[in-house]
NUMITOR-658817 format. One record per residue (C-alpha): z, y, x; residue number from 0; residue in three letters. Coordinates in nm, 2 decimals. Layout:
N
KENU       pz       py       px   pavo   bapa
KENU        Z        Y        X    NUM    Ala
...
//
This chain:
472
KENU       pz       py       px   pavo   bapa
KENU     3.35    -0.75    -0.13      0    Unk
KENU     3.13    -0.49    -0.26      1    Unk
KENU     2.80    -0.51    -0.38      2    Unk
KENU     2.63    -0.19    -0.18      3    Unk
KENU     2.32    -0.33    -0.27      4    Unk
KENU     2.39    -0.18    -0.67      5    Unk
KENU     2.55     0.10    -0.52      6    Unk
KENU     2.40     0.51    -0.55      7    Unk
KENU     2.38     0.65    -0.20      8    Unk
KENU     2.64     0.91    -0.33      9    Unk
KENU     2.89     0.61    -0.28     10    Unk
KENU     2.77     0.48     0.00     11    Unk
KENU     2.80     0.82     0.15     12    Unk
KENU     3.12     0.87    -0.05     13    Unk
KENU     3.28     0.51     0.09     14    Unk
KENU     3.16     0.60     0.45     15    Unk
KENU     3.34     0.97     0.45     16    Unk
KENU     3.65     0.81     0.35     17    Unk
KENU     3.64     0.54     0.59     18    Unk
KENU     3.65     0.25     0.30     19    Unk
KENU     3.35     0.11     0.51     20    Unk
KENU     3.14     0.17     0.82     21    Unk
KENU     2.81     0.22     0.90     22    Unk
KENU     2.89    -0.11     1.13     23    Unk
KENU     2.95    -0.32     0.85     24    Unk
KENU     2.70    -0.15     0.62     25    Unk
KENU     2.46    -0.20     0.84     26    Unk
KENU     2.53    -0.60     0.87     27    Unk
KENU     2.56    -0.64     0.52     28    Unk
KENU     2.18    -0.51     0.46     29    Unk
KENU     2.09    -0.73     0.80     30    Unk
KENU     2.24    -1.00     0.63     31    Unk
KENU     2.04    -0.95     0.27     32    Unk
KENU     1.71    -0.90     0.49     33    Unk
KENU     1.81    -1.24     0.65     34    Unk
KENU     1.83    -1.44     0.34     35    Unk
KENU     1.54    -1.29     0.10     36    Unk
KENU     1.29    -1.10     0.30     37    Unk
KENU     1.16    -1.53     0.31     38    Unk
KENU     1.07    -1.47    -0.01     39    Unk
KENU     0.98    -1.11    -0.05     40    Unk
KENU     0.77    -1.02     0.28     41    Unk
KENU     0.93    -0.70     0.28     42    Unk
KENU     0.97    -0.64     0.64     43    Unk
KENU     0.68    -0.73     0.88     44    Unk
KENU     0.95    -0.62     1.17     45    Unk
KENU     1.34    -0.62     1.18     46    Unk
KENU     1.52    -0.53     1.51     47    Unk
KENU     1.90    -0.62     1.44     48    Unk
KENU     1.98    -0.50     1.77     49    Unk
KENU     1.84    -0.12     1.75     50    Unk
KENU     1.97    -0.11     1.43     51    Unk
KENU     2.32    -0.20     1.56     52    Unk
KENU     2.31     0.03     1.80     53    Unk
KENU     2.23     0.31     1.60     54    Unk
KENU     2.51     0.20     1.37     55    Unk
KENU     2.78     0.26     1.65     56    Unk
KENU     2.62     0.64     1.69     57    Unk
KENU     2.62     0.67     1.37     58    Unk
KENU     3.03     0.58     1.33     59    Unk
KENU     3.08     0.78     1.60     60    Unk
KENU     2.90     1.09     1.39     61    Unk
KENU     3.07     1.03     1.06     62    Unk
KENU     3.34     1.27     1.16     63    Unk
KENU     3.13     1.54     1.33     64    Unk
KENU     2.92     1.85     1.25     65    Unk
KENU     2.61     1.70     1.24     66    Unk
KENU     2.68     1.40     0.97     67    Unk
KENU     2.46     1.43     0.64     68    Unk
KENU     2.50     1.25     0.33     69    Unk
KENU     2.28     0.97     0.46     70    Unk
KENU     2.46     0.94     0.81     71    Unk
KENU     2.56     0.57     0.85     72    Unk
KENU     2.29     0.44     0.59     73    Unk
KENU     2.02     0.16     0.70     74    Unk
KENU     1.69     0.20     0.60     75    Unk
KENU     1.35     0.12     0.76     76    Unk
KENU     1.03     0.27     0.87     77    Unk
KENU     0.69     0.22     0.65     78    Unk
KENU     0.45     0.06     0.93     79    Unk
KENU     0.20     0.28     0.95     80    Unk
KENU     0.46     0.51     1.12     81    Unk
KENU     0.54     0.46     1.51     82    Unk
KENU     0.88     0.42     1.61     83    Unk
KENU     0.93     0.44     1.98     84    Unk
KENU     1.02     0.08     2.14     85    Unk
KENU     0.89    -0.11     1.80     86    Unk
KENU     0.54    -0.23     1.71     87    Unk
KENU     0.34    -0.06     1.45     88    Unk
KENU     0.10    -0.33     1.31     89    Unk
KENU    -0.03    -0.06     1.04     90    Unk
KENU    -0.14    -0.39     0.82     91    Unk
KENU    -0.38    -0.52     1.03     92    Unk
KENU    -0.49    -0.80     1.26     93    Unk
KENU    -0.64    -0.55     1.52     94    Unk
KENU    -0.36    -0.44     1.61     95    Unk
KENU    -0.19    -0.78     1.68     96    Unk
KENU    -0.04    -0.81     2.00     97    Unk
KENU    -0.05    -0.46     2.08     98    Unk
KENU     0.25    -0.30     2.29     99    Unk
KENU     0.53    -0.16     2.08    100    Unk
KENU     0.49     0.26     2.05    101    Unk
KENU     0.59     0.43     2.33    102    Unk
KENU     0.73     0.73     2.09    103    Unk
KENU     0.81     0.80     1.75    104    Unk
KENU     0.62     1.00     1.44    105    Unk
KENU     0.82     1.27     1.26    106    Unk
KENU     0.92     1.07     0.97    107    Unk
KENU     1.08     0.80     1.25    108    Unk
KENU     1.27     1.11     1.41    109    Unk
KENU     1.38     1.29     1.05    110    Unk
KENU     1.54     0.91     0.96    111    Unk
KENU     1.70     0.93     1.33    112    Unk
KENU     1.83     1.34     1.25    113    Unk
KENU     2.00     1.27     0.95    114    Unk
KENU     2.20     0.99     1.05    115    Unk
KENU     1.97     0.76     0.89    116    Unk
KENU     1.98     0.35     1.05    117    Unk
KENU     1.63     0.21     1.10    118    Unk
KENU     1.64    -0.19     1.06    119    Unk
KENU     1.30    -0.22     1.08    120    Unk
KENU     0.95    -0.20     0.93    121    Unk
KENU     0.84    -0.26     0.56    122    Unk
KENU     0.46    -0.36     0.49    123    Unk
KENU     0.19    -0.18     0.39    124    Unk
KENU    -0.16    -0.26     0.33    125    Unk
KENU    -0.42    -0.28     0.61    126    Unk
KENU    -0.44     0.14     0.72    127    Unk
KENU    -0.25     0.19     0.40    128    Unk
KENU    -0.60     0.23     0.23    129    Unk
KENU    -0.51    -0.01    -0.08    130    Unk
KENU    -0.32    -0.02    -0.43    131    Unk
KENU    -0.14    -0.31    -0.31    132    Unk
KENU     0.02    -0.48    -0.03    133    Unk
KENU    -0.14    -0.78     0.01    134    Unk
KENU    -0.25    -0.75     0.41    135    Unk
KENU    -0.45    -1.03     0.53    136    Unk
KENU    -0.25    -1.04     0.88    137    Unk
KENU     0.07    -1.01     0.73    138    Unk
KENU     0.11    -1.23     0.40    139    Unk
KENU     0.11    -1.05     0.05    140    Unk
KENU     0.46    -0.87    -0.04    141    Unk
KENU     0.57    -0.94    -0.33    142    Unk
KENU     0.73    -0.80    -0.67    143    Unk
KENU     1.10    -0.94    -0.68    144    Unk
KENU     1.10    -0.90    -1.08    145    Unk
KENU     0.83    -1.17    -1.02    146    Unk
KENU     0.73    -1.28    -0.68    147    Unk
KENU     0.41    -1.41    -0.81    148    Unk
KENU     0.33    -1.02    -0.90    149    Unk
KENU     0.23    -0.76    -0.69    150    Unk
KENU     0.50    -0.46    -0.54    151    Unk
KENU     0.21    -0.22    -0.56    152    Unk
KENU     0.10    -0.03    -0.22    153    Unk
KENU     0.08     0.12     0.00    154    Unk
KENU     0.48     0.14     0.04    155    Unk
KENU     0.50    -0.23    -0.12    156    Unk
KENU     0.73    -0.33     0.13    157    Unk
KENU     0.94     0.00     0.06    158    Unk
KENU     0.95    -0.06    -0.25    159    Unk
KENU     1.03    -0.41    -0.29    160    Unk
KENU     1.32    -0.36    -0.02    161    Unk
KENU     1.48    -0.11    -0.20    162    Unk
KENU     1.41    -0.28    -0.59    163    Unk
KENU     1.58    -0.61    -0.43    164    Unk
KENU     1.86    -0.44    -0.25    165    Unk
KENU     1.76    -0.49     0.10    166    Unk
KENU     1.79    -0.11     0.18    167    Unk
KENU     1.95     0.14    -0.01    168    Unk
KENU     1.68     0.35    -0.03    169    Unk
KENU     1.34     0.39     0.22    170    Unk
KENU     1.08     0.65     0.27    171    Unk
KENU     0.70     0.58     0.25    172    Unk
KENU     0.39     0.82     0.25    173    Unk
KENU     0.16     0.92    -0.08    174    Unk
KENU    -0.28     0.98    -0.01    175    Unk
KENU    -0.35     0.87    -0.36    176    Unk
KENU    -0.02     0.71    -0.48    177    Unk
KENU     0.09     0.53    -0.23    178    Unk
KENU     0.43     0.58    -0.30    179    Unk
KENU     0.43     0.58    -0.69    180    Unk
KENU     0.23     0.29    -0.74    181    Unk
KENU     0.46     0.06    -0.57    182    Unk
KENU     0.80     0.23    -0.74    183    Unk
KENU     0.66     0.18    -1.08    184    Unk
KENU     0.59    -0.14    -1.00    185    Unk
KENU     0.90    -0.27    -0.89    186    Unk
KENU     1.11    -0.03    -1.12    187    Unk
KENU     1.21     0.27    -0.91    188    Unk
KENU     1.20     0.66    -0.86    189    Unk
KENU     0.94     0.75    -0.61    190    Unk
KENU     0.86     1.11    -0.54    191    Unk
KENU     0.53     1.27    -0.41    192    Unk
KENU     0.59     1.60    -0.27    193    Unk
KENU     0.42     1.95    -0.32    194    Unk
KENU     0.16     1.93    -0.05    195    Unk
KENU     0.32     2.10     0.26    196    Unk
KENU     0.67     2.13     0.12    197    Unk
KENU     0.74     1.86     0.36    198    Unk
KENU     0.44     1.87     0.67    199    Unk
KENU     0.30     1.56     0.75    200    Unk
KENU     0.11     1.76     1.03    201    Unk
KENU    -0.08     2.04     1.13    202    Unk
KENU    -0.28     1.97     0.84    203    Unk
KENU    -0.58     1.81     1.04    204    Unk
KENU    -0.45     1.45     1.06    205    Unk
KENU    -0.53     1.33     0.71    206    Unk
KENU    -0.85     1.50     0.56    207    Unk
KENU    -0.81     1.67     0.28    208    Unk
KENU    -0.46     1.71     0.31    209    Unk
KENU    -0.42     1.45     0.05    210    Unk
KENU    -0.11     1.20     0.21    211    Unk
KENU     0.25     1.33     0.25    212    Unk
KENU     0.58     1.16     0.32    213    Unk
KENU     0.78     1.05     0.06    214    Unk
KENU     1.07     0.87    -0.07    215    Unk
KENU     1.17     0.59    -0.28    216    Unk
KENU     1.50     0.51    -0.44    217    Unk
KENU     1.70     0.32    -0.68    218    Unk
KENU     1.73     0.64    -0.93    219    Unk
KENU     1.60     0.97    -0.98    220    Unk
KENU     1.97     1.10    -0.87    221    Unk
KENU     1.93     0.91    -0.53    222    Unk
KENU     1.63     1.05    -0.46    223    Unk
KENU     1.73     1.38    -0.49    224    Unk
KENU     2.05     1.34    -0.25    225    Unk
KENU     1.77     1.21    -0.02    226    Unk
KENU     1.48     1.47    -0.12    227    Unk
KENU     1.75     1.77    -0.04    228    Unk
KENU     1.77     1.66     0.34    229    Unk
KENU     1.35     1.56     0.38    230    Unk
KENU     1.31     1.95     0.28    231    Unk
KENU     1.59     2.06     0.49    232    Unk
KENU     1.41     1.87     0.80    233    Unk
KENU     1.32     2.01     1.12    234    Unk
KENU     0.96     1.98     1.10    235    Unk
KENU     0.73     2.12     1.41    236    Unk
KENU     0.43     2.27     1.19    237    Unk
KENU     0.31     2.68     1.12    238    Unk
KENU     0.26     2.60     0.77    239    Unk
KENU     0.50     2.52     0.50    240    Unk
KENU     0.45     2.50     0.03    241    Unk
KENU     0.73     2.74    -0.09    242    Unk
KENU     0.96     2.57    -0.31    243    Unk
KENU     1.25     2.62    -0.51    244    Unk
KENU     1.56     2.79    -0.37    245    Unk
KENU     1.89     2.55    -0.42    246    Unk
KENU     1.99     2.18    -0.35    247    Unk
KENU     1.79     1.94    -0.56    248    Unk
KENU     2.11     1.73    -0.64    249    Unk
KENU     2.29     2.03    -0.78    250    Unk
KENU     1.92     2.10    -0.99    251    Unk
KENU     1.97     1.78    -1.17    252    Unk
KENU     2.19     1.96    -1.40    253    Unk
KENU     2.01     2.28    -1.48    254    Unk
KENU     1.67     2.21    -1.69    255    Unk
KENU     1.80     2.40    -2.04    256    Unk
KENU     1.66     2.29    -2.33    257    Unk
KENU     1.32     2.42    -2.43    258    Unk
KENU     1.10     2.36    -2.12    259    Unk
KENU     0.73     2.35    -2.23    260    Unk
KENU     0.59     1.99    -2.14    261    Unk
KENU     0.29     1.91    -2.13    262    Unk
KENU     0.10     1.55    -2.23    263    Unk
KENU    -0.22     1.38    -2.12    264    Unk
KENU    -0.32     1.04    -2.07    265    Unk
KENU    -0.67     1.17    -1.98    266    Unk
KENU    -0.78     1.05    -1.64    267    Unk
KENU    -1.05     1.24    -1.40    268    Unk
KENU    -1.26     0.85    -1.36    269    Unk
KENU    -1.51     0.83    -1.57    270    Unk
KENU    -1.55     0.56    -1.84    271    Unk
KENU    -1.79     0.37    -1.68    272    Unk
KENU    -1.55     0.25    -1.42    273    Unk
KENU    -1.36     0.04    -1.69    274    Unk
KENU    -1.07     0.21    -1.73    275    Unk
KENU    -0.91     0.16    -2.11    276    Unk
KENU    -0.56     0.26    -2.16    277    Unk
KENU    -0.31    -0.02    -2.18    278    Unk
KENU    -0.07    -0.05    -2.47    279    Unk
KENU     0.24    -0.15    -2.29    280    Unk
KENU     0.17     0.20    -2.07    281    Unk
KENU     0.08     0.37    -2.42    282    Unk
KENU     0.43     0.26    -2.53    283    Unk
KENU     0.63     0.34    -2.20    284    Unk
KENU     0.45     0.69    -2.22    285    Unk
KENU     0.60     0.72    -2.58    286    Unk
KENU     0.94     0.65    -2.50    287    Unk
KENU     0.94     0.92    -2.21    288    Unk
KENU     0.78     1.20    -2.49    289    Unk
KENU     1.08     1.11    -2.72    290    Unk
KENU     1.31     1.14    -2.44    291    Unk
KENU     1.19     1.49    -2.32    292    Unk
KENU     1.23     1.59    -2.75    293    Unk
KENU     1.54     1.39    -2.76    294    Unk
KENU     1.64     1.64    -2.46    295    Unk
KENU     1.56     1.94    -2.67    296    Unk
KENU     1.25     2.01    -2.43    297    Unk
KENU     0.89     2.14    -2.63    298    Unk
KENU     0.58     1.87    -2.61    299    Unk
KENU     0.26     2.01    -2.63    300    Unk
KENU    -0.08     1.78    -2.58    301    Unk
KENU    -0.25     1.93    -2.24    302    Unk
KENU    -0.64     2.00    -2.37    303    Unk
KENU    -0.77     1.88    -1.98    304    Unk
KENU    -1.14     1.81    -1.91    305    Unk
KENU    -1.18     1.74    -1.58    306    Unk
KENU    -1.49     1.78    -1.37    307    Unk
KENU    -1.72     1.50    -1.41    308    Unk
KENU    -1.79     1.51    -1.05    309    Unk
KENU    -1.40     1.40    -0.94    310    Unk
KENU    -1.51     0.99    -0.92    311    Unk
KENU    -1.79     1.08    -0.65    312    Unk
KENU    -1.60     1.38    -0.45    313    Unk
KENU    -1.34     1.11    -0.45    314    Unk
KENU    -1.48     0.84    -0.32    315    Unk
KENU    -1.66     1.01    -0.03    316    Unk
KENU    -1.33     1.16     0.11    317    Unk
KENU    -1.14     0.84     0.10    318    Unk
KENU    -1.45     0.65     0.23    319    Unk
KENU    -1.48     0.90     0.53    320    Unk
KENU    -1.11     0.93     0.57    321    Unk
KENU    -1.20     0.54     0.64    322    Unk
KENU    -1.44     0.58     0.87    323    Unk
KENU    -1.20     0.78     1.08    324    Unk
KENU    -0.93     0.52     1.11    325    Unk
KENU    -0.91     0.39     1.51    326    Unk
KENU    -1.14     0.08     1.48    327    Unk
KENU    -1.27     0.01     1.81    328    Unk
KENU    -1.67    -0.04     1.83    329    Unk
KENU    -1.78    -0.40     1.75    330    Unk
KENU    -1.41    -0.46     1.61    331    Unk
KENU    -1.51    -0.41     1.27    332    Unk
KENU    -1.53    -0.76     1.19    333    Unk
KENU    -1.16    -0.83     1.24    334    Unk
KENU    -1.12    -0.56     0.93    335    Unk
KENU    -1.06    -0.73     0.58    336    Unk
KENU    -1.34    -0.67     0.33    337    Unk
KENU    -1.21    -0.43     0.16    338    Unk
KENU    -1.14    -0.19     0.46    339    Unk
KENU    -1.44    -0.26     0.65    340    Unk
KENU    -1.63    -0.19     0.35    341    Unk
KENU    -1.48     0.20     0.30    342    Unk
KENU    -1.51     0.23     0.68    343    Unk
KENU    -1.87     0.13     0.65    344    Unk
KENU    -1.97     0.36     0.38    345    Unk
KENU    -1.76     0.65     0.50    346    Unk
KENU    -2.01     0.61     0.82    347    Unk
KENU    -2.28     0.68     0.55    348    Unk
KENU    -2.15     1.00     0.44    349    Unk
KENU    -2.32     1.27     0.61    350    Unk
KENU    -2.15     1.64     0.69    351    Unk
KENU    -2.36     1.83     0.40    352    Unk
KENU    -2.21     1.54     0.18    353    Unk
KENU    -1.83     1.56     0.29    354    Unk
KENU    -1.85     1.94     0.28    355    Unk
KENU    -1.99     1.96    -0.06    356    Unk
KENU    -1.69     1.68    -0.17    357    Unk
KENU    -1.45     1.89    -0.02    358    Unk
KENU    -1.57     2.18    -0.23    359    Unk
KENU    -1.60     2.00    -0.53    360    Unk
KENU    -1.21     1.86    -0.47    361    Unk
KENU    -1.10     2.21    -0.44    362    Unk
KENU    -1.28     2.29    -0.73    363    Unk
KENU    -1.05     2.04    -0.93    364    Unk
KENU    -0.77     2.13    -0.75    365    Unk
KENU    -0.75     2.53    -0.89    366    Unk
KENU    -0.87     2.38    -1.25    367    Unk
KENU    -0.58     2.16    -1.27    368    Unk
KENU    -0.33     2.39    -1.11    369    Unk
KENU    -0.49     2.65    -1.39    370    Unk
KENU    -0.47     2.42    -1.70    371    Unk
KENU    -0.12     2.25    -1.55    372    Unk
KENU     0.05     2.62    -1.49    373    Unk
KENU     0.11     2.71    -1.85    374    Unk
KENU     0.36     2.40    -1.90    375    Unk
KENU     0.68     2.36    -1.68    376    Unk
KENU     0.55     2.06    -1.64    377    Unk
KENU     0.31     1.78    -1.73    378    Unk
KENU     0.36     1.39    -1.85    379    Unk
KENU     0.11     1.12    -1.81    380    Unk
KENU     0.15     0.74    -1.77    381    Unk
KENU     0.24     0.57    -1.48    382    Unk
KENU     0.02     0.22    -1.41    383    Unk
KENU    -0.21     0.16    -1.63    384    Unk
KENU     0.02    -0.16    -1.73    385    Unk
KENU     0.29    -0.42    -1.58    386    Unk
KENU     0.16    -0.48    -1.19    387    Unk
KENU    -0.10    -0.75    -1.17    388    Unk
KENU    -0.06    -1.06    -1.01    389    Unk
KENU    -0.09    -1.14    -0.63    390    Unk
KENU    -0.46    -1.23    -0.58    391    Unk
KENU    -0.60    -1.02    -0.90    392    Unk
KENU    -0.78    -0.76    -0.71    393    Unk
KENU    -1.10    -0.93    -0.57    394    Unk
KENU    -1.06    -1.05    -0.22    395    Unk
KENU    -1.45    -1.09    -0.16    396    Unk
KENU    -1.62    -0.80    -0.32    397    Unk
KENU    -1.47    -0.49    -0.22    398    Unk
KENU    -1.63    -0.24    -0.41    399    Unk
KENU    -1.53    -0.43    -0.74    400    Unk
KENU    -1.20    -0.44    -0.58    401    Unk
KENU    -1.17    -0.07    -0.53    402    Unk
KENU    -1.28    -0.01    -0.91    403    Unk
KENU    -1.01    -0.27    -1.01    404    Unk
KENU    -0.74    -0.03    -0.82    405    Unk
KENU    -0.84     0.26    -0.98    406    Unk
KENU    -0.84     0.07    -1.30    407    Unk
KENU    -0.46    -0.01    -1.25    408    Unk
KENU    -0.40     0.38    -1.12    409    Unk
KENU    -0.64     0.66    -1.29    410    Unk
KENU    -0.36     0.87    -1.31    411    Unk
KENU    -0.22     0.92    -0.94    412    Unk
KENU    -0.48     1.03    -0.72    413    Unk
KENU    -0.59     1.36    -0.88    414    Unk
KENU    -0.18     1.46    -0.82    415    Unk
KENU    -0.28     1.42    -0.41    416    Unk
KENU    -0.58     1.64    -0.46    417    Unk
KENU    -0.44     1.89    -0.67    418    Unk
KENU    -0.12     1.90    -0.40    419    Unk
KENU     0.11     1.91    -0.72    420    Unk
KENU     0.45     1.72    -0.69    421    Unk
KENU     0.52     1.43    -0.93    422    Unk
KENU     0.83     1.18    -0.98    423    Unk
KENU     0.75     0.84    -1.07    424    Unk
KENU     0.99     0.63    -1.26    425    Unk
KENU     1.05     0.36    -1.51    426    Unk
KENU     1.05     0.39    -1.87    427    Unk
KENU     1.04     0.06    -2.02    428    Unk
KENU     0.98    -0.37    -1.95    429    Unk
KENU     0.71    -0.59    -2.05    430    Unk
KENU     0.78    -0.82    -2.30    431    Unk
KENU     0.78    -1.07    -1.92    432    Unk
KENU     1.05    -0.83    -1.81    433    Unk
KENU     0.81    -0.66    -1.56    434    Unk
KENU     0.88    -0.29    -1.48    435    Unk
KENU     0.69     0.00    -1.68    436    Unk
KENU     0.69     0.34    -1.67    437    Unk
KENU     0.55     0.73    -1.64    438    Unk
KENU     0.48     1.06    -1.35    439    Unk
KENU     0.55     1.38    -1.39    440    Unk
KENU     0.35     1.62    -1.23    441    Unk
KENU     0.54     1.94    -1.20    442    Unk
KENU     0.36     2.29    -1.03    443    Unk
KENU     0.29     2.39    -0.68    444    Unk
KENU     0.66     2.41    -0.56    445    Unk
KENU     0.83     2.29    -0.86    446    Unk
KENU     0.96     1.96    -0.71    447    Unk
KENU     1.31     2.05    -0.79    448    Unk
KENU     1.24     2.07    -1.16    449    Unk
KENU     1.05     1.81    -1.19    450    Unk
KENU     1.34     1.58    -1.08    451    Unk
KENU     1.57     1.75    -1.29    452    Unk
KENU     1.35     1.62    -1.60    453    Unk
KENU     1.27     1.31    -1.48    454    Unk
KENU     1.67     1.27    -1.47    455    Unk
KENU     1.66     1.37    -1.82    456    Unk
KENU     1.44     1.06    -1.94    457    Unk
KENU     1.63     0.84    -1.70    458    Unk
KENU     1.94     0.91    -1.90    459    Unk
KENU     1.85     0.90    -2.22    460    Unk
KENU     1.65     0.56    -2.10    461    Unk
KENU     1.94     0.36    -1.98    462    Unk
KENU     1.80     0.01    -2.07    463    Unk
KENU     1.46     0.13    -1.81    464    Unk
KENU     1.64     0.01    -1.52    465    Unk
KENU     1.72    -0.30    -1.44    466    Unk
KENU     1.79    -0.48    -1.11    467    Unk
KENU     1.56    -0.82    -1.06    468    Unk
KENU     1.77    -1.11    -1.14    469    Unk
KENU     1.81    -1.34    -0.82    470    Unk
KENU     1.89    -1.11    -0.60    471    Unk
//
C-alpha cells in the first residue's frame, strides 16, 4: 500500500490522473490517519467523514473532465475561523459553543470546493486567531508532532500539524502577523504569505489594516507552488487585485539564474526593551540558508534597515483595536480567555485620533521597508526566534506578558503583514532535540513567484532540513 502521507501533491495528482488511485480511497486513507492520531495531535476540532465522502464521489466523477486541477480528488480541511456551509465554525472559542453550523461558506471554503479540493473538516486555531499559538482554552492545546509536548505555533497550528504529521496532504490557513509562518516553521514546513491583494481576502474593509491574507501550507516549497499557482488563478469576487508575476509558479521554480542580489537582516522593528535577544540555534539556521543562497551562486549583501522606532506602539494599537472589533456580544466578555479579552479591552481604549495616527505611522513603515527592501531581489531574515516552546510557556494568566512573550518568539513576521510584502517560510535546520528550525524570505510587492523559486533553492541544497516526525 502506499504511503500518500510522504507523498508530493505532484503524485498524488499524478496517481489520480492515471487512475492508480481515487479520490475515494484517497480520501479514506487520510480519514483513516485523522482517525488514529488526531487523539494525540488535536489537529482537527471538526471532521465530517460523510461530506468529505461525498465530495470524493464528485470529485471521481471530475477527474476526467474540463474542470479537474492538479488538486482535484485531494482532501484537505478548512482553518476554523473560516465558515463552511452545513459545518460549525468554533473560531477557537467557547462563545461560540453550541452555535448552529454556518449556513454558507467564505471564499477560501468555495476556492477548496473549485479546484477539486476534499474538505475533511476543520483544523484549530487559537481563540479569533489572535495568538502565536494554538493552545485554545475551549478546544485543548494542538500540538507539535516532532514533540507533542511542544507547541505547532498559531494561528494555523492545526494546519500545520495536520500536514507535518500526514493527516492532509497539504491545507490552507490565513497570515495577520504570521499566522501561517509561525506554525510551518514550527512543525517543519513551507508556508507562504502572499503579496497583500495578490490573493483578496475581501473588499479590503474586513480586516483593518489589510494585514491578514489567505495562505497555504505544504510539505515542500515545490508543493506549495503546485498549490500557490491555482490560489492566484482563483475566482475571487473583489475590484482590487496586487499585480504579480506573469507565468505558473511551478514552472518558476526553475528559473532564478545565478546572481540575484539577496539581502540579510536579523534586525527586528520591536524594540529592545521588549526582550527580544537573538537565539543561537536561529543564528545558525539563518547561516545555513546565507550559504545556501552563495552555494547557489546568488550575491549576499547585509540590508543597512533602521526601522521606525514608533512600529511596537503603531502595532499594538491596530491589533488591539482589530480585537475590539471581533463579534463578542455585550457582557460576554468574560467567557473570552485572558489573553483575548485583554486585547479586546484595550482596543476599546484606543480612541479614533489614536488608530488614525497608527495607521499613518504603519504606512509610514510600510513605504520605508518597501524603499530599503526594493534594491535586493529579495531579503533573508530568521524564522522563529528558536525551536517552538513548549505547551503552557506563554503565560496563561498575565496576558500582556504573554503578548511580549509571542513577539519574543516572532519579531520577524509581523512587519511582512504591514509592509504587504510576500514571504516563504521554511525549514533550514534541527535542534540538537530534533525540533524543526528555519528562515522567511520576504520578496517585493508582487514577487511571490521568485521568492519560491529561491526558497526552493535553499530547500535543495538543505536536504537533511526536512524531516517527517517519527511516529507517524
Amino acid at each position: 500500500m502506499t504511503s500518500w502521507h510522504l507523498e508530493s501533491l505532484a503524485q498524488h495528482h499524478d496517481a489520480l490522473r492515471h487512475g492508480r488511485t481515487s479520490a475515494t480511497e484517497l480520501t479514506e486513507y487520510y480519514l483513516e490517519r485523522i482517525e488514529r492520531f488526531n487523539p494525540q495531535l488535536n489537529a482537527f476540532v471538526h471532521v465530517d467523514p460523510d461530506y468529505a465522502r461525498k465530495r470524493a464521489l464528485t470529485a471521481d466523477e471530475q477527474l476526467d473532465g474540463p474542470r479537474a486541477t492538479a488538486l482535484t480528488g485531494l482532501p484537505t480541511a478548512d482553518k476554523d475561523l473560516v465558515q463552511r456551509a452545513g459545518m460549525p465554525t468554533r473560531y477557537g472559542s467557547a462563545l461560540t459553543e453550541g452555535q448552529p453550523p454556518s449556513e454558507h461558506s467564505d471564499p477560501m471554503a468555495t476556492w477548496v470546493d473549485d479546484v477539486g479540493a476534499i474538505s475533511v473538516g476543520k483544523t484549530a486555531t487559537s481563540e479569533f486567531g489572535m495568538a502565536a499559538a494554538t493552545e485554545a482554552l475551549a478546544m485543548g492545546p494542538t500540538r507539535n508532532p516532532h514533540d507533542l509536548e511542544r507547541s505547532a505555533g498559531g494561528s494555523s497550528g492545526g494546519a500545520a500539524a495536520a500536514v507535518a504529521a500526514g493527516l492532509l496532504p497539504f491545507a490552507p490557513g490565513s497570515d495577520g502577523g504570521g499566522s501561517i509562518r509561525i506554525p510551518a516553521l514550527s512543525c517543519g514546513l513551507a508556508g507562504w504569505k502572499p503579496s497583500r491583494g495578490l490573493v483578496p481576502a475581501g473588499s479590503g474593509f474586513e480586516f483593518l489594516g489589510g494585514l491578514a491574507v489567505p495562505g497555504l501550507i505544504t510539505r515542500s516549497v515545490e508543493d506549495l507552488a503546485l498549490a500557490a499557482d491555482l490560489l492566484v488563478q482563483g475566482e475571487w469576487p473583489w475590484a482590487t487585485r496586487a499585480p504579480g508575476e506573469p507565468g505558473s509558479y511551478l514552472a518558476g521554480l526553475q528559473s532564478p539564474e545565478a546572481g540575484r542580489r539577496i539581502g540579510w537582516t536579523a534586525t527586528t522593528p520591536w524594540p529592545t526593551d521588549w526582550g527580544i535577544t537573538p537565539d543561537p540555534l536561529a543564528l545558525q539556521a539563518f547561516e545555513r540558508a546565507k550559504d545556501a543562497l552563495v552555494d547557489a551562486g546568488h550575491e549576499l549583501v547585509e540590508l543597512d534597515w533602521q526601522p521606525a522606532p514608533s512600529y511596537a506602539d503603531d502595532f499594538v494599537t491596530l491589533w488591539t483595536a482589530n480585537a475590539a472589533s471581533l463579534p463578542v456580544p455585550e457582557g460576554a466578555g468574560d467567557a473570552l480567555e485572558p489573553l483575548t479579552r485583554f486585547l479586546v479591552e484595550e482596543g476599546l481604549k484606543v480612541t479614533g485620533v489614536q488608530l488614525v495616527q497608527a495607521l499613518a505611522g504603519l504606512r509610514s513603515f510600510e513605504r520605508d521597508t518597501i524603499m530599503a527592501f526594493g534594491s535586493f531581489d529579495a531579503v533573508l531574515t530568521p524564522g522563529l526566534n528558536g525551536p517552538a516552546p513548549a505547551i503552557g510557556w506563554y503565560d496563561p494568566a498575565d496576558a500582556w506578558r504573554n503578548f511580549q512573550q509571542q513577539v519574543q518568539i516572532t519579531p520577524w513576521t509581523s512587519f511582512v503583514n504591514v509592509a504587504g510584502l510576500p514571504a516563504v517560510a521554511l525549514p533550514t535546520d534541527y535542534s540538537p532535540e530534533g525540533l524543526p528550525l528555519g528562515v522567511q524570505l520576504v520578496g517585493r510587492a508582487g514577487g511571490d513567484a521568485l521568492v519560491m523559486a529561491l526558497a526552493r533553492q535553499i530547500e535543495q541544497r538543505l536536504p537533511d532540513a526536512t524531516r517527517s516526525p517519527q511516529g507517524f
